[in-house]
N, C-alpha and C positions, 0 to 999 in steps of 0.2 A: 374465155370468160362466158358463163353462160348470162341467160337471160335476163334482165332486172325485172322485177317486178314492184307492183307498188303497194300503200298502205296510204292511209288517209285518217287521222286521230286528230278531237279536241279536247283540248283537256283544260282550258283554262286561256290563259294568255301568252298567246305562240311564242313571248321573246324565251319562256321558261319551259317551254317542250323540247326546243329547238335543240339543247346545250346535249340530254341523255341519249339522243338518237345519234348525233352526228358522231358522238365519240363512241361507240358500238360498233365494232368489226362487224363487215359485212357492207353496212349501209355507205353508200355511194355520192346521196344527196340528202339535205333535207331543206323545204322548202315552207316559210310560212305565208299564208294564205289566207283567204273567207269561202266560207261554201255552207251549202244549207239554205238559201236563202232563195231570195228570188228575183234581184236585181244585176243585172250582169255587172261584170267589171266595178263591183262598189271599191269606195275606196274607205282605209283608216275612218275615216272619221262619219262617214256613215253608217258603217258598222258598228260604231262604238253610240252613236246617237239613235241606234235602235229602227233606226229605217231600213233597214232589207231582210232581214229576218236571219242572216247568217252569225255563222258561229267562227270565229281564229280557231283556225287548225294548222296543222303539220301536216305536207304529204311528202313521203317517201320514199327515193327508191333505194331499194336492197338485191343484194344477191341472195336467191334462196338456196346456194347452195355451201352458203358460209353462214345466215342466217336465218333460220324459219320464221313464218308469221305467226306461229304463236309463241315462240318467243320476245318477238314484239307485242305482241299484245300482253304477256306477260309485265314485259318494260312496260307497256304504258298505263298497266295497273299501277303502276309500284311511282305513278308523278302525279295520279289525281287522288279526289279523295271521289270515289265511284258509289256514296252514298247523298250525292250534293246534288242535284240537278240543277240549281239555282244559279249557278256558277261553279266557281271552284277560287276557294280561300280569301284574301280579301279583293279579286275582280268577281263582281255580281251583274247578273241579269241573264236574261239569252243569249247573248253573244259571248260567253263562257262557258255555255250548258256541255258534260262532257259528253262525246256521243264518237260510237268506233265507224266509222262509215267502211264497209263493205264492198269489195267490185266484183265477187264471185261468190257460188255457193260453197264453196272450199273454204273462203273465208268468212262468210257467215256462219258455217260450221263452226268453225274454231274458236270465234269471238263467241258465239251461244255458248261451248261447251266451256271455257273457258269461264265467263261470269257464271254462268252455275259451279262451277267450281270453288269460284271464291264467295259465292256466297254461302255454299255448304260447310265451308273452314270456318264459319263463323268466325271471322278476323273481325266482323264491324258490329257495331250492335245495331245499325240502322242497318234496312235493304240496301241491296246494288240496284242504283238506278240509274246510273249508265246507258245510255240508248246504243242501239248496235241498227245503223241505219242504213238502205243501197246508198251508194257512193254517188254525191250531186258535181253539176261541175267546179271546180277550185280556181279560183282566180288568185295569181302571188298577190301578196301585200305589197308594197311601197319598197323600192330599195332601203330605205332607210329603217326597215324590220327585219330583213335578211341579218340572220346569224347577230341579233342584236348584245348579247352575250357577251361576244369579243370585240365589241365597238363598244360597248360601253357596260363595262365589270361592275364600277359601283353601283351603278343604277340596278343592274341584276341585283348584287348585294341587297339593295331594298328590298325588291322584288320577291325577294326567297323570306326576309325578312318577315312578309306579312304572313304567316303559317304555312307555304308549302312544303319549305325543309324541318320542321319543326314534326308537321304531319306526317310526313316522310320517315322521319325519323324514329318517331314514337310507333307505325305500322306496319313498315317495311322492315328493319333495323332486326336481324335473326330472326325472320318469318322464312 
C-alpha cells in the first residue's frame, strides 16, 4: 500500500460531506472536524455560536494511487454550491463558508487550476468564491458527528432536503 495522503474541505455542514467521500474508492478515512479558526480544541457548539472563527470541514485520508487530489477536488465541487461564501444552502454564516484548505504547493496548484476551470465552463452565473486556503490545524468534532449519515438517515433526509440535493442536482446532473 503506498502512502496516504490528505485533503482537508468545507463545504457546508460536515454531517453532509462526510456521506460522497467515504463511499469513493481510494479513501481510507473521513473525518469531521473545525479548523480555520483560532481557538484550539473548540467544540460543536462554539462553532456553531460563532465564537472561534472556524469553519465544519472534512479531512481526509486517500490513497493517491487509487485516487488523485484533483479528483477530489473535483468531488468536492460537485456537494457545494462554490458561488455562496455565506454558507452553503440552508446552514448560513461563517462557520459554513466553503473554503479548500491546501497542505502543499501540489495541491494548491490543482485546487487554483481547478476553480478556474470551473469558472471558465460558465456552469454558474455568479463567480467562484470558493476560498482555497494553507491548511490550519483540524480538530475532530464530537463522536456524536462521526459519520453522522449512518447514525442517523432521517435527519440526513432533512438535511439534503434544505437544497443541497436539489442543487446538486439541477448543476452537477450531465455536467
Amino acid at each position: 500500500m503506498s502512502r496516504l495522503e490528505t485533503a482537508t474541505f468545507a463545504g457546508g455542514c460536515f454531517w453532509c460531506m462526510v456521506q460522497p467521500f467515504e463511499e469513493h474508492p481510494g479513501i481510507h478515512k473521513v473525518l469531521s472536524g473545525y479548523t480555520g479558526g483560532t481557538v484550539a480544541n473548540p467544540t460543536y457548539e462554539q462553532v456553531k455560536a460563532h465564537t472561534t472563527g472556524h469553519t465544519e470541514a472534512i479531512k481526509i485520508w486517500f490513497d493517491p494511487d487509487q485516487v488523485s487530489y484533483a479528483d477530489l477536488v473535483e468531488l468536492y465541487w460537485q456537494q457545494t454550491d462554490p458561488t455562496d461564501a455565506a454558507g452553503q444552502f440552508q446552514d448560513r454564516g461563517d462557520n459554513y463558508r466553503p473554503v479548500i484548505f491546501v497542505n502543499s504547493a501540489e495541491q494548491q496548484r490543482i485546487a487554483a487550476a481547478s476553480k478556474r476551470a470551473l469558472q471558465e465552463r460558465e456552469q454558474f452565473d455568479q463567480p467562484i468564491v470558493t476560498k482555497i486556503q494553507v491548511v490550519q490545524p483540524f480538530y475532530p468534532a464530537e463522536a456524536r458527528h462521526q459519520q453522522f449519515y449512518k447514525k442517523h438517515p432521517e435527519r440526513m433526509a432533512q438535511e439534503e432536503a434544505g437544497g443541497r440535493a436539489a442543487f446538486i442536482d439541477q448543476h452537477w446532473t450531465n455536467h
